[in-house]
TORPA-4810 file (N, C-alpha, C, O; in nm, 3 decimals):
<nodes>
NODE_1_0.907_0.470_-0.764_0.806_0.364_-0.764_0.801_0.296_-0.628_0.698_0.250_-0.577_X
NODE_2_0.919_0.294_-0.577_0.894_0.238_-0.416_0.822_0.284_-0.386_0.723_0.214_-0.368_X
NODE_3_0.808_0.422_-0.357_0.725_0.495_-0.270_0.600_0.453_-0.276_0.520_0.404_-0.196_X
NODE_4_0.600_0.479_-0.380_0.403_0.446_-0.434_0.377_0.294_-0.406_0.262_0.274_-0.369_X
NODE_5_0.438_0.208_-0.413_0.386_0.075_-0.350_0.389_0.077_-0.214_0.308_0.010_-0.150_X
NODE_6_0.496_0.165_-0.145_0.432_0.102_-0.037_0.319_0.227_0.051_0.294_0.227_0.171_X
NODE_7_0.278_0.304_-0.032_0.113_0.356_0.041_0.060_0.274_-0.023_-0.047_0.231_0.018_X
NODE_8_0.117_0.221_-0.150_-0.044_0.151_-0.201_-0.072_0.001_-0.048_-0.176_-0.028_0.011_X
NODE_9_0.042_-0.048_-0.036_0.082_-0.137_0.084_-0.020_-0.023_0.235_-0.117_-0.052_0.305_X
NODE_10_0.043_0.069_0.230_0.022_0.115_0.345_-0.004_0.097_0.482_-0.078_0.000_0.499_X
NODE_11_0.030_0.157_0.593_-0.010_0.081_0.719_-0.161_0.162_0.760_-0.226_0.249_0.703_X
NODE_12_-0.174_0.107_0.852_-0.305_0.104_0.927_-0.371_0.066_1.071_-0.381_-0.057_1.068_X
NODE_13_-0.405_0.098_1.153_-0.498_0.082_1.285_-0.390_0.195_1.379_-0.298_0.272_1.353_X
NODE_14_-0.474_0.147_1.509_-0.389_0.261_1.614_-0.420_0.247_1.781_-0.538_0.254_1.816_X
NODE_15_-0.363_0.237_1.837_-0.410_0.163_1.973_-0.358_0.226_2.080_-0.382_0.186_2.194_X
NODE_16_-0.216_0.416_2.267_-0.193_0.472_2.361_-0.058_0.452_2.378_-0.052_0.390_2.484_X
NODE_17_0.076_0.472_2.329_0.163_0.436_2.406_0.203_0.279_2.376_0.233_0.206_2.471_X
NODE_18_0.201_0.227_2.233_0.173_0.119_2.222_0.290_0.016_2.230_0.363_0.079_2.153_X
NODE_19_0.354_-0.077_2.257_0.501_-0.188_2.204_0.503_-0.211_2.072_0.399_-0.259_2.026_X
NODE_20_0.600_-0.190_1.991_0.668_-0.262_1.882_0.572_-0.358_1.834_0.520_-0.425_1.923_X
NODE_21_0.522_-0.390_1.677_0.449_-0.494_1.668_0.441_-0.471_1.477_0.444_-0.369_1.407_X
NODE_22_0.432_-0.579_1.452_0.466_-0.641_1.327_0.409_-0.587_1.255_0.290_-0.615_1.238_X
NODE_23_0.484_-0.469_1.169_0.436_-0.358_1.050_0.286_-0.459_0.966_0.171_-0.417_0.957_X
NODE_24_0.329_-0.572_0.926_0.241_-0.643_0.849_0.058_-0.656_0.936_-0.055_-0.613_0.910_X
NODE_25_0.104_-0.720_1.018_-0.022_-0.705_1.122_-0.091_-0.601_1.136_-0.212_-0.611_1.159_X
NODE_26_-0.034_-0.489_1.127_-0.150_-0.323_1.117_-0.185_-0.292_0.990_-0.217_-0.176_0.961_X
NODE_27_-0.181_-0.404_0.887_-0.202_-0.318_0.733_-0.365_-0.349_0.724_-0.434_-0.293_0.639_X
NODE_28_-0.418_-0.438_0.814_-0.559_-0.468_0.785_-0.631_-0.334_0.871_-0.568_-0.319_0.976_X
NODE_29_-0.719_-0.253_0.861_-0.840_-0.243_0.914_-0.975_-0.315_0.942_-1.038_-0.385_0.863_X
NODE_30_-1.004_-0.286_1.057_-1.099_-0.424_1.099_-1.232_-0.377_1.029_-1.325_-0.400_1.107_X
NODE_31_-1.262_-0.341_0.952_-1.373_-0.283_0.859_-1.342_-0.254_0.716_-1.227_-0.240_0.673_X
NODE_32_-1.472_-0.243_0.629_-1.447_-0.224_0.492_-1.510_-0.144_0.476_-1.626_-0.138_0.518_X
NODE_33_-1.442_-0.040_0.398_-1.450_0.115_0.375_-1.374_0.135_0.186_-1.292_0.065_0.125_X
NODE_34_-1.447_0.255_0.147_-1.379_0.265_0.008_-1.332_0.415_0.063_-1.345_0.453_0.179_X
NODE_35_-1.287_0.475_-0.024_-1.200_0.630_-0.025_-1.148_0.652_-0.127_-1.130_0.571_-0.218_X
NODE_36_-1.109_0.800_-0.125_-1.024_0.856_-0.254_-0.865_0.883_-0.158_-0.870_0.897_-0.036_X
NODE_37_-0.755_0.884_-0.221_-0.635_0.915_-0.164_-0.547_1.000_-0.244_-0.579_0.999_-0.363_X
NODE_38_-0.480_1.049_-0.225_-0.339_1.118_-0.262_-0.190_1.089_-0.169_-0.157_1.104_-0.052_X
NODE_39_-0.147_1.058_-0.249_0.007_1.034_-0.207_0.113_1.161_-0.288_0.121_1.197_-0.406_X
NODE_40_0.182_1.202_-0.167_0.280_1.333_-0.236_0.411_1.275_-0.193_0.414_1.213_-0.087_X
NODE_41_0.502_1.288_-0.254_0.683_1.285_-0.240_0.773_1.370_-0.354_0.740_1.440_-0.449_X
NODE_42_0.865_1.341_-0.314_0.975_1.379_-0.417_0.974_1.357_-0.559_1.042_1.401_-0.652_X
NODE_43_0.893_1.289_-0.553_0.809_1.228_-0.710_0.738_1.269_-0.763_0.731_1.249_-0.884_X
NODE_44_0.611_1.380_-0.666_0.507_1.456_-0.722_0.433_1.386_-0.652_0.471_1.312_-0.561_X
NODE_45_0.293_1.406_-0.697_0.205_1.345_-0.616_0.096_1.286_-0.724_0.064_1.325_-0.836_X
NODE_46_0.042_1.150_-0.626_-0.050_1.070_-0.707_-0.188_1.057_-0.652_-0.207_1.059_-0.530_X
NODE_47_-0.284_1.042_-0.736_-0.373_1.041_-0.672_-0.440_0.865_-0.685_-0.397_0.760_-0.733_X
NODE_48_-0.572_0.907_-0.611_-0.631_0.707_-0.671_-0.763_0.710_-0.541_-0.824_0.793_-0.474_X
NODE_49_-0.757_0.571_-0.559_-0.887_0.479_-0.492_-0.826_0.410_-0.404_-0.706_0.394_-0.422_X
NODE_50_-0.892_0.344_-0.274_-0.899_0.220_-0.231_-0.995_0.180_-0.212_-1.088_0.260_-0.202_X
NODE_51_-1.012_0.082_-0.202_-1.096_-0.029_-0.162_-1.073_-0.170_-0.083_-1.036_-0.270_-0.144_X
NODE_52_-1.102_-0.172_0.079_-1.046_-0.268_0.152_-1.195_-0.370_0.274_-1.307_-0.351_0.320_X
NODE_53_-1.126_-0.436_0.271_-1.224_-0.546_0.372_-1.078_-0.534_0.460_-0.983_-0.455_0.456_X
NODE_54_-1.116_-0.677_0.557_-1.029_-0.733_0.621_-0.962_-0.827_0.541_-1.026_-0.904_0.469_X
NODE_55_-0.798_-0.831_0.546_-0.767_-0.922_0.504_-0.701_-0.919_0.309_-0.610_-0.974_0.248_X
NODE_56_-0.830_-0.803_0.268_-0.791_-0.763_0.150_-0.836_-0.599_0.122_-0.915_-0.513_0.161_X
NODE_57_-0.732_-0.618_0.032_-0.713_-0.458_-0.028_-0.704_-0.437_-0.205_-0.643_-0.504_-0.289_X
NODE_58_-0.788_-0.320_-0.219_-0.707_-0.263_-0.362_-0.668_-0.143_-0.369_-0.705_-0.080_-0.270_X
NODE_59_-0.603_-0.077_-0.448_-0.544_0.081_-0.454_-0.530_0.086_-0.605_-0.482_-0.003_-0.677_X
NODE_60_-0.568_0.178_-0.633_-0.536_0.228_-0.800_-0.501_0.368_-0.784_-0.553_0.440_-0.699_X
NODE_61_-0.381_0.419_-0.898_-0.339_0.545_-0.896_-0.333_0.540_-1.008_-0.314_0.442_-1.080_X
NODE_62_-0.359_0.714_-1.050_-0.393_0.709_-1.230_-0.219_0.821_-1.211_-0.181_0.918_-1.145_X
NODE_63_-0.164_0.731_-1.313_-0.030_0.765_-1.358_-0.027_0.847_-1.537_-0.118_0.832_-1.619_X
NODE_64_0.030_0.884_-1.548_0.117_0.952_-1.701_0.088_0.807_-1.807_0.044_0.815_-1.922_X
NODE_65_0.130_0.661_-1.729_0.105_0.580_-1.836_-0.023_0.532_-1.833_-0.054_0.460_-1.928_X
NODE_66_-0.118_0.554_-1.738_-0.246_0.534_-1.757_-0.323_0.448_-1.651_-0.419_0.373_-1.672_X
NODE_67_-0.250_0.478_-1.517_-0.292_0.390_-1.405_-0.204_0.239_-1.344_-0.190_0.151_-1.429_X
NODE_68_-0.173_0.224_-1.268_-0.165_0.147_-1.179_-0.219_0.148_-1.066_-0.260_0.246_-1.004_X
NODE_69_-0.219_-0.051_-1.014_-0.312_-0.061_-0.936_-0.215_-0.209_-0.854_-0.114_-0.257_-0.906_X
NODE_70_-0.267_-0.252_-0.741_-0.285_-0.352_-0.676_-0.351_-0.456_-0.608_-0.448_-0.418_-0.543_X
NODE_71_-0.326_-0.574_-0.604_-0.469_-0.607_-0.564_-0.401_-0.713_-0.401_-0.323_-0.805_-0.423_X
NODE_72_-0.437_-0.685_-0.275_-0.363_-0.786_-0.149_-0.470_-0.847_-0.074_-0.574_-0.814_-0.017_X
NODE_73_-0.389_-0.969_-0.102_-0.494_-1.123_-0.049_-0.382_-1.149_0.080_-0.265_-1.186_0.071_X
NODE_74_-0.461_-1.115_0.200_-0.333_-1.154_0.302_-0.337_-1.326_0.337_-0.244_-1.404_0.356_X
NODE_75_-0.467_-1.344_0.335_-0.484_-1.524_0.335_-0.423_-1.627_0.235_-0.381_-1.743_0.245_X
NODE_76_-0.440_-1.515_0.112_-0.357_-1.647_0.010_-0.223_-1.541_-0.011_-0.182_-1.517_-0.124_X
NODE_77_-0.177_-1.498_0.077_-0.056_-1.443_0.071_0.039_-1.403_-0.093_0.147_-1.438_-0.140_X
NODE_78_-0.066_-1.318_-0.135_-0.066_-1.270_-0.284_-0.069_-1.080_-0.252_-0.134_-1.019_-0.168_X
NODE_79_0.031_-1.028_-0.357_0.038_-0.940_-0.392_0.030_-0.913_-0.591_0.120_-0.940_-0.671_X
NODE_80_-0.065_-0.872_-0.611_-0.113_-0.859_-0.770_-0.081_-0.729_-0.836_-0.172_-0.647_-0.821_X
NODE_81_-0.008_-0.697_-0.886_0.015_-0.587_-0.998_-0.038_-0.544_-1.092_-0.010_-0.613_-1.191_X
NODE_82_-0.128_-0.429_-1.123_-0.216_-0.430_-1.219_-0.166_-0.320_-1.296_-0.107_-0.234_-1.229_X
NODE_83_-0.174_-0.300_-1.429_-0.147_-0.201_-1.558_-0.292_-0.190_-1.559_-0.351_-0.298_-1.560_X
NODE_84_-0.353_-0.102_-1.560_-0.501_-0.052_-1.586_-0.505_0.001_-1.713_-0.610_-0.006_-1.777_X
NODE_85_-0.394_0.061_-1.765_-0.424_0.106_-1.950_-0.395_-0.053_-2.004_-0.488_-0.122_-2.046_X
NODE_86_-0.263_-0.100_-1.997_-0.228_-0.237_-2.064_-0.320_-0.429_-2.047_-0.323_-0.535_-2.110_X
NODE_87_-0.379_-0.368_-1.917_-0.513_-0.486_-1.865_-0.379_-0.616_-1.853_-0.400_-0.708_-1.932_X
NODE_88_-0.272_-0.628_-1.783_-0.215_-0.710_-1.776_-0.226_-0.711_-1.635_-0.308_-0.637_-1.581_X
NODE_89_-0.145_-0.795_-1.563_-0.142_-0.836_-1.429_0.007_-0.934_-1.399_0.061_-1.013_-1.476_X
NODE_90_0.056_-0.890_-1.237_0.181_-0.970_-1.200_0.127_-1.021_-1.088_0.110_-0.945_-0.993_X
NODE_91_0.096_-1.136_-1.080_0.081_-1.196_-0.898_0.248_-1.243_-0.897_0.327_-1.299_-0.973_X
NODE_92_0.250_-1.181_-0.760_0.366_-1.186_-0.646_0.279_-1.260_-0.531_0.161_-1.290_-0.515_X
NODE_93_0.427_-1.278_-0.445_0.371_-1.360_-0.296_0.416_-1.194_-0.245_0.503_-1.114_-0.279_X
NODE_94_0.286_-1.195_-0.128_0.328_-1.095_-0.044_0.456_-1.004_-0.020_0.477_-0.882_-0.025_X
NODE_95_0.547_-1.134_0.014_0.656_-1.166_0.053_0.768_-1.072_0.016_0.842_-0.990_0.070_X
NODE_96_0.730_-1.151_-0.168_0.822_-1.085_-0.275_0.753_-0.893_-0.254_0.835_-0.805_-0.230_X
NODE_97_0.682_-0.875_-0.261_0.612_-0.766_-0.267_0.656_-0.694_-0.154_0.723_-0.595_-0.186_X
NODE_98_0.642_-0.710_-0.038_0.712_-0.653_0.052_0.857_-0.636_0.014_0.881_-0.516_-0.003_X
NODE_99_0.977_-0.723_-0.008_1.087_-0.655_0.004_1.132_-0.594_-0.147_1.247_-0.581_-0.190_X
NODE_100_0.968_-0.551_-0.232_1.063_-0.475_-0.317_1.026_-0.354_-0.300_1.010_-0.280_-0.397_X
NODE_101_1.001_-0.298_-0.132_0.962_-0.188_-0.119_1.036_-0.198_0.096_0.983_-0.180_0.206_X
NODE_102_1.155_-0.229_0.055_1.257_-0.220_0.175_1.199_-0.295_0.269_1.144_-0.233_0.360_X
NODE_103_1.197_-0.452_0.273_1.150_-0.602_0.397_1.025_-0.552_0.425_0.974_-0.652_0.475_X
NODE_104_0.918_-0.446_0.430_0.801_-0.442_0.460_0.762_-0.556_0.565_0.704_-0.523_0.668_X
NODE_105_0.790_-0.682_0.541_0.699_-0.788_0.576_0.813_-0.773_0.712_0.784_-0.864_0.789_X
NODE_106_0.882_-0.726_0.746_0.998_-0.725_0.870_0.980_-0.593_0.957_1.025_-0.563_1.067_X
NODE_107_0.943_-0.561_0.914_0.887_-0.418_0.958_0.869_-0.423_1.122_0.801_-0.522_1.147_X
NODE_108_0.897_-0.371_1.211_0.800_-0.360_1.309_0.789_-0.189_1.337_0.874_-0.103_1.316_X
NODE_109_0.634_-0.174_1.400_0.614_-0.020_1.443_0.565_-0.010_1.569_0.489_-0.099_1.609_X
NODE_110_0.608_0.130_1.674_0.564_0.178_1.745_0.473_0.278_1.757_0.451_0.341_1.653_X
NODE_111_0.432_0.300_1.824_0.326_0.449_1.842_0.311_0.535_1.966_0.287_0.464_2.063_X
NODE_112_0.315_0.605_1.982_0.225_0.714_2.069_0.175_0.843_2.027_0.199_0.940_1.955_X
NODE_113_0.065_0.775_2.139_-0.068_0.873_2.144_-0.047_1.076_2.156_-0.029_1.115_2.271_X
NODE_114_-0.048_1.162_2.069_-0.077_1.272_2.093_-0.144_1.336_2.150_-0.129_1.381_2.263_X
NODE_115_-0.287_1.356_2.027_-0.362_1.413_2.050_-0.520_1.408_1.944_-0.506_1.327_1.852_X
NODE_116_-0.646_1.472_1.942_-0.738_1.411_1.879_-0.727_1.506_1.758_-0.696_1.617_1.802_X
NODE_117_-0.737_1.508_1.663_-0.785_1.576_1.588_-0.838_1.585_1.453_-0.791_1.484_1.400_X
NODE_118_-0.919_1.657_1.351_-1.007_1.606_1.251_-0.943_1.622_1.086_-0.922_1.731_1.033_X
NODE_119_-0.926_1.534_1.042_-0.928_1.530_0.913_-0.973_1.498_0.844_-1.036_1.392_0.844_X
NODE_120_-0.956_1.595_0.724_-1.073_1.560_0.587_-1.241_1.531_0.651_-1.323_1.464_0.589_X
NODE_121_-1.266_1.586_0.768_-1.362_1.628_0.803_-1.405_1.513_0.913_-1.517_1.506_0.962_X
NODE_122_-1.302_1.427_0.941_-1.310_1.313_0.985_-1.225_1.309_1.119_-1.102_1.310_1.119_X
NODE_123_-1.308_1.304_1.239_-1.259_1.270_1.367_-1.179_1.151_1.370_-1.223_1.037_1.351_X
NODE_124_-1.000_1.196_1.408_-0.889_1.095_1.430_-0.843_1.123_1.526_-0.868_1.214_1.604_X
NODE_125_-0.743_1.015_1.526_-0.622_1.015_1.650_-0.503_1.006_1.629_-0.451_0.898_1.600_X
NODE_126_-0.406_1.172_1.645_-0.263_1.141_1.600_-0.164_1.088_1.677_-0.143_1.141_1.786_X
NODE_127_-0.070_0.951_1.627_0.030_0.947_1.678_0.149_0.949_1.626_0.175_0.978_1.510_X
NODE_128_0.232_0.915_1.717_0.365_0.956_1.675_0.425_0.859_1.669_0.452_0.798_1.772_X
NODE_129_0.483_0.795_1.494_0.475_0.703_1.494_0.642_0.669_1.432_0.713_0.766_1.403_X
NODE_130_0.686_0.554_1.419_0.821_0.477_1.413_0.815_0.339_1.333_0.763_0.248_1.398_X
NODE_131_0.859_0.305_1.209_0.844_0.180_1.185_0.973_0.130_1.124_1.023_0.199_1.036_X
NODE_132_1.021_0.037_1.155_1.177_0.003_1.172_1.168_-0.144_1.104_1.078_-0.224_1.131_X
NODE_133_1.301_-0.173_0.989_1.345_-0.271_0.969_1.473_-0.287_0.937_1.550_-0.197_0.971_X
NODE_134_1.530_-0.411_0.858_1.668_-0.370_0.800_1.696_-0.349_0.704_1.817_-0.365_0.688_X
NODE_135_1.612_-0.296_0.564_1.639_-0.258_0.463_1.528_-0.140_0.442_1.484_-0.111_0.330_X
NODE_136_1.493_-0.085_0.546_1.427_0.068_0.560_1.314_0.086_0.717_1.314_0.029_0.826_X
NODE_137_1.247_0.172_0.669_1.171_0.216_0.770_1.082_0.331_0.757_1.084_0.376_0.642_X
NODE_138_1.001_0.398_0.842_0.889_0.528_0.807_0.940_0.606_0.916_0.993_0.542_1.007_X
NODE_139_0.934_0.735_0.926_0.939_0.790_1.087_0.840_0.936_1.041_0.870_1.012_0.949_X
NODE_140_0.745_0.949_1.110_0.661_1.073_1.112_0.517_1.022_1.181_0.502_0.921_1.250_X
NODE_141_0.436_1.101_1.150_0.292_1.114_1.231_0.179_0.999_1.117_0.196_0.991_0.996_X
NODE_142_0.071_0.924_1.193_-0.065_0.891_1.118_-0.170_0.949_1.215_-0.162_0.960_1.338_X
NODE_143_-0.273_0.985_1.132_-0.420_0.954_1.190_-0.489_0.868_1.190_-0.527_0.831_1.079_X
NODE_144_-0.532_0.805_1.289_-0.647_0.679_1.266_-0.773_0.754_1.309_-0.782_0.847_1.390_X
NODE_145_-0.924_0.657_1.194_-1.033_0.718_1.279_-1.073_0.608_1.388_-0.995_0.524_1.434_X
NODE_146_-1.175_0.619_1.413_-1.189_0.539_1.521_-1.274_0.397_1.478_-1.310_0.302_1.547_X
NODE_147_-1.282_0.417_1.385_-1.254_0.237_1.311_-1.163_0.179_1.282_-1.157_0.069_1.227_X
NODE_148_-1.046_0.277_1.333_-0.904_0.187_1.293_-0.826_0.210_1.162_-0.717_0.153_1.152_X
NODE_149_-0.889_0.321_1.015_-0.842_0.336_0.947_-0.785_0.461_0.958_-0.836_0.563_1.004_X
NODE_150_-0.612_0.434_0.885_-0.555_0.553_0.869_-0.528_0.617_0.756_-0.464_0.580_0.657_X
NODE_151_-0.622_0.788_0.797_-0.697_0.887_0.707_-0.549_0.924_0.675_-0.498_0.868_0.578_X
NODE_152_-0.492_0.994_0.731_-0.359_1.054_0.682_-0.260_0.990_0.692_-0.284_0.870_0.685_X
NODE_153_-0.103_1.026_0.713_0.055_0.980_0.725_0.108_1.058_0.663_0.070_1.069_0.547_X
NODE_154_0.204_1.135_0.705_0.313_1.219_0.678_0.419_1.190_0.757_0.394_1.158_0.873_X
NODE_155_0.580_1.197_0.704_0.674_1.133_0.756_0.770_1.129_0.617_0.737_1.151_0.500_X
NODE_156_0.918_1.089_0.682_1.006_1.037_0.611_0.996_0.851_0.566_0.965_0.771_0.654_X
NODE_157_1.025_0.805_0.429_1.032_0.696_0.439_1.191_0.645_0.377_1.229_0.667_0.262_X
NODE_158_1.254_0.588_0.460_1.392_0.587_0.460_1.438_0.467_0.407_1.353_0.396_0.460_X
NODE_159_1.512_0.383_0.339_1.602_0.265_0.285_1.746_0.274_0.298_1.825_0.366_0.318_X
NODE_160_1.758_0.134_0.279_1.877_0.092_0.335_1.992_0.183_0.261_2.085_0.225_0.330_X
NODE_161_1.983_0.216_0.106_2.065_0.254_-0.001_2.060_0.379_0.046_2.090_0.447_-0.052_X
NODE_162_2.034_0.477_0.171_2.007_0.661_0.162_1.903_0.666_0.088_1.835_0.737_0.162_X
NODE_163_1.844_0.648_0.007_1.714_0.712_-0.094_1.601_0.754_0.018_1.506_0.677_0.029_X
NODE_164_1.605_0.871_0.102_1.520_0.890_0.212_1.408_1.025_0.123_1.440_1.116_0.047_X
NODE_165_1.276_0.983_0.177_1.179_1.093_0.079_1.084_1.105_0.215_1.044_1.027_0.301_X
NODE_166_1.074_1.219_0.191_0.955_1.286_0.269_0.790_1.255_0.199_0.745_1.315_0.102_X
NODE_167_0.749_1.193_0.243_0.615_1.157_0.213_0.478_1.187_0.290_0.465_1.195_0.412_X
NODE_168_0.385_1.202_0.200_0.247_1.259_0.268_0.139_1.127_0.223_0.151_1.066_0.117_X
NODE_169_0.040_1.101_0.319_-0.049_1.040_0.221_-0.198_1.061_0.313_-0.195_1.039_0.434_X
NODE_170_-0.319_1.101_0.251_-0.414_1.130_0.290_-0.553_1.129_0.241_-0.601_1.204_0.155_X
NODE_171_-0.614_1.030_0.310_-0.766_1.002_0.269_-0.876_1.103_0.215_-0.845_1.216_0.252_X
NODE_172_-0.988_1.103_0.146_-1.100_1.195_0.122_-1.212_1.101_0.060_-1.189_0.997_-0.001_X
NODE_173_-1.314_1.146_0.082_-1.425_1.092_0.096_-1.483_0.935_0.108_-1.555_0.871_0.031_X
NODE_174_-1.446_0.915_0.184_-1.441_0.784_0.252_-1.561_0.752_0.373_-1.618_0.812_0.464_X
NODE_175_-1.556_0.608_0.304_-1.729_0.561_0.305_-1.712_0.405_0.409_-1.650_0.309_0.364_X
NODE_176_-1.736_0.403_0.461_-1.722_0.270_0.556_-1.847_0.216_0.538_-1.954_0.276_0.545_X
NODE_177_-1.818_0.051_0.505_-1.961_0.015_0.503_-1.906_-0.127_0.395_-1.785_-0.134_0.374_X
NODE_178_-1.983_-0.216_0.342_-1.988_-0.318_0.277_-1.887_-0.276_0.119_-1.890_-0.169_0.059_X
NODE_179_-1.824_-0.372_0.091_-1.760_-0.364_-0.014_-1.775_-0.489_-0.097_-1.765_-0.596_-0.037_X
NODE_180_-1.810_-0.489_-0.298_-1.808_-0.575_-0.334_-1.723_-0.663_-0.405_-1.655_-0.643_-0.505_X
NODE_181_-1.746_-0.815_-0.302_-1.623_-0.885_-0.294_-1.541_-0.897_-0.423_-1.418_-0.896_-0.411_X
NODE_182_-1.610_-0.913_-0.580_-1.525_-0.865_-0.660_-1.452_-0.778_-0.712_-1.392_-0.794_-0.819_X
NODE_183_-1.450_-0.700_-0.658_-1.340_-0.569_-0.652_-1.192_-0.604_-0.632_-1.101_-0.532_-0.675_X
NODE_184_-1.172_-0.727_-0.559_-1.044_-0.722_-0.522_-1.024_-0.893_-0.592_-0.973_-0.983_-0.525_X
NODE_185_-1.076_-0.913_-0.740_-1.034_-1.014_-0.831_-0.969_-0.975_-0.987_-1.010_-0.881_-1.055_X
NODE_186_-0.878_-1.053_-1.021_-0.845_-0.947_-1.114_-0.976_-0.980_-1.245_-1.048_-1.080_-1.250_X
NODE_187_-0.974_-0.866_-1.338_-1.083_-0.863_-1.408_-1.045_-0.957_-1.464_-0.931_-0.997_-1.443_X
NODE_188_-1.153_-1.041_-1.581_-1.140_-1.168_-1.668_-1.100_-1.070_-1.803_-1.126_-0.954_-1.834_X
NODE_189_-1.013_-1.198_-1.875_-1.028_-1.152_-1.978_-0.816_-1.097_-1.990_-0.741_-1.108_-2.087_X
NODE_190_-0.783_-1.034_-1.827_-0.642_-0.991_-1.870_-0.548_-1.071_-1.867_-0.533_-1.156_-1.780_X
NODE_191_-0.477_-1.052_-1.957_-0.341_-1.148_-1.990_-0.248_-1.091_-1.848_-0.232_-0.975_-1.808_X
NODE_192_-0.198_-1.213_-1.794_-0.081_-1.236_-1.697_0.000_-1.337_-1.651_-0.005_-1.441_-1.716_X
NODE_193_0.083_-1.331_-1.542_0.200_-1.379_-1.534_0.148_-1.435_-1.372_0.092_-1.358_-1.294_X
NODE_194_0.171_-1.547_-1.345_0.187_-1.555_-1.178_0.317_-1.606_-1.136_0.366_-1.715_-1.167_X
NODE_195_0.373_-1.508_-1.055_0.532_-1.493_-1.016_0.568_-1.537_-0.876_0.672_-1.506_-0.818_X
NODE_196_0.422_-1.650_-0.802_0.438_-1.605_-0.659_0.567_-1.734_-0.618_0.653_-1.716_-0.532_X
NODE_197_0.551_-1.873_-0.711_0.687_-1.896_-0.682_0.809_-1.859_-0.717_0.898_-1.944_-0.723_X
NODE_198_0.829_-1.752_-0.741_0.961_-1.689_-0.798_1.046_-1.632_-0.633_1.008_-1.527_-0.580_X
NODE_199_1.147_-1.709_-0.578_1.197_-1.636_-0.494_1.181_-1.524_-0.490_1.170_-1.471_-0.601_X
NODE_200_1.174_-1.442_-0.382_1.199_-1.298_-0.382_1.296_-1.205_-0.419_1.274_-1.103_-0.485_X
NODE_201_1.440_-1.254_-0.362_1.513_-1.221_-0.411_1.556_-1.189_-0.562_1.628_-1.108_-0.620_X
NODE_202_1.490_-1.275_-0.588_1.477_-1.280_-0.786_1.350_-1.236_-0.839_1.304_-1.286_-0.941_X
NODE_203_1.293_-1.149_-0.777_1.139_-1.113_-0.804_1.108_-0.993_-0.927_1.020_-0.982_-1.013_X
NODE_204_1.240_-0.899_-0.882_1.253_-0.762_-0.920_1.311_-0.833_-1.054_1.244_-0.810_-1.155_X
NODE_205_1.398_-0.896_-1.067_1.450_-0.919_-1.192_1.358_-1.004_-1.333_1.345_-0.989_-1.455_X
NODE_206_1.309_-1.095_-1.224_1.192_-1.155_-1.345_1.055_-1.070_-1.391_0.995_-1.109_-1.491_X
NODE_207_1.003_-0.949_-1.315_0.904_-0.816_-1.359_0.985_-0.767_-1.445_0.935_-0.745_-1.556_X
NODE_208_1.125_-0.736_-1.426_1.189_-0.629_-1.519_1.193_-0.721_-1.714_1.173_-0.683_-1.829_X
NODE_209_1.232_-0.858_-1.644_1.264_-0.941_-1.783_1.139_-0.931_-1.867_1.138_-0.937_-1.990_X
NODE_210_0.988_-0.909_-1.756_0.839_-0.924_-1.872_0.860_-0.828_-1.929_0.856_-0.834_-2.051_X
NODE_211_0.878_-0.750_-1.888_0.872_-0.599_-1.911_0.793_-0.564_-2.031_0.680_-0.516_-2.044_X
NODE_212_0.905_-0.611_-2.132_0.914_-0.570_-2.297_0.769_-0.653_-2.329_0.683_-0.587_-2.387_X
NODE_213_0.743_-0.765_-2.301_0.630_-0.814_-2.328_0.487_-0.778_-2.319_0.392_-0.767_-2.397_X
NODE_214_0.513_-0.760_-2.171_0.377_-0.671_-2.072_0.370_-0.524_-2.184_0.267_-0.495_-2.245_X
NODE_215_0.435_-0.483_-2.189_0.434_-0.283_-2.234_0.378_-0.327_-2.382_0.285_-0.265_-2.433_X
NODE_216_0.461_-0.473_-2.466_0.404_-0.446_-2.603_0.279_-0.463_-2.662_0.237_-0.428_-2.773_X
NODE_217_0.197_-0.556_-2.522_0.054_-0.523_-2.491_-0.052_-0.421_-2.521_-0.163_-0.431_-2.574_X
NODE_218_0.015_-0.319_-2.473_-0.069_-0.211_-2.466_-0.182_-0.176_-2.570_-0.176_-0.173_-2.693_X
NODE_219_-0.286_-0.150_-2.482_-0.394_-0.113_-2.635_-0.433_-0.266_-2.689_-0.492_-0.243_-2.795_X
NODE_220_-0.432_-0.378_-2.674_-0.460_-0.497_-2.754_-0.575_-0.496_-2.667_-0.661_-0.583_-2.677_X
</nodes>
């Protein structure tokens, strides 16, 4: 499940030979674009949606239990958890959200520039990329197009505990252009929890405690 949060998190933009600079700061693209994605690891592979502006994001992956999703408000510094079969919801602070997918929010990454080339039919730019913290990190290649979004990423994603996975993740049919702003609210109507003052440290433990509650949901 790490894994999959953090493409759903994922990074983004791309700039020659670049300095060190705050993993969090590249997750925006300076444009709003929708797409289809796949994420592959040691886990199998998932597929889904995004949908992003500046500033905010969503990702849904249709899982065995019937979808998960996210919803990131970088201004109101919210990370939202969505059950798409169960219609429940977890708001987290960013924060918390980042380190339950190895400090994310500590992150910093480097880059250099390769070379040009096209994916998913889409003119990019690969570099060679590095993203470093103290409870993990990424090391392998992205493509950006030249709006700044990144179509592909393949690489290792490594944690503090050894749990190191080879990961792929890669865009398809992707549409740049206006997105509607309710897309990234959670729907009315679902029962949830808001967790964003819950220390972080204690974040993982109070999702695990709903648990039984959230799951006995299902179908209502």
């Amino acid at each position: 499940m790490r894994h999959l949060i953090v493409f759903l998190l994922t990074l983004a933009w791309g700039g020659a030979a670049l300095a060190a600079e705050p993993a969090l700061d590249l997750l925006d693209a300076p444009v709003s674009y929708t797409a289809a994605f796949s994420v592959t690891s040691s886990r199998g592979t998932y597929h889904g949606r995004v949908w992003h502006m500046p500033g905010l994001e969503r990702r849904e992956v249709a899982t065995a239990g019937g979808g998960q999703g996210i919803l990131i408000d970088r201004k109101a510094d919210s990370a939202t958890l969505l059950s798409m079969s169960g219609k429940w919801h977890v708001g987290l602070s960013l924060r918390a959200a980042a380190g339950m997918v190895g400090g994310l929010d500590s992150w910093t990454a480097s880059r250099t520039r390769l070379r040009d080339e096209t994916v998913a039919g889409i003119k990019a730019t690969r570099w060679k990329t590095r993203a470093e913290g103290p409870k993990g990190g990424f090391s392998g290649d992205i493509w950006t197009s030249r709006e700044g979004i990144v179509v592909k990423a393949t690489g290792v994603l490594s944690s503090a505990d050894g749990d190191d996975s080879p990961v792929e993740m890669i865009l398809s049919d992707m549409r740049v252009g206006a997105v509607d702003r309710q897309v990234f609210e959670v729907p009315k109507g679902w029962f949830g929890f808001d967790l964003r003052q819950v220390p972080p440290d204690k974040v993982v433990q109070a999702v695990e405690s709903l648990k039984p509650l959230l799951e006995g949901r299902k179908g209502k």
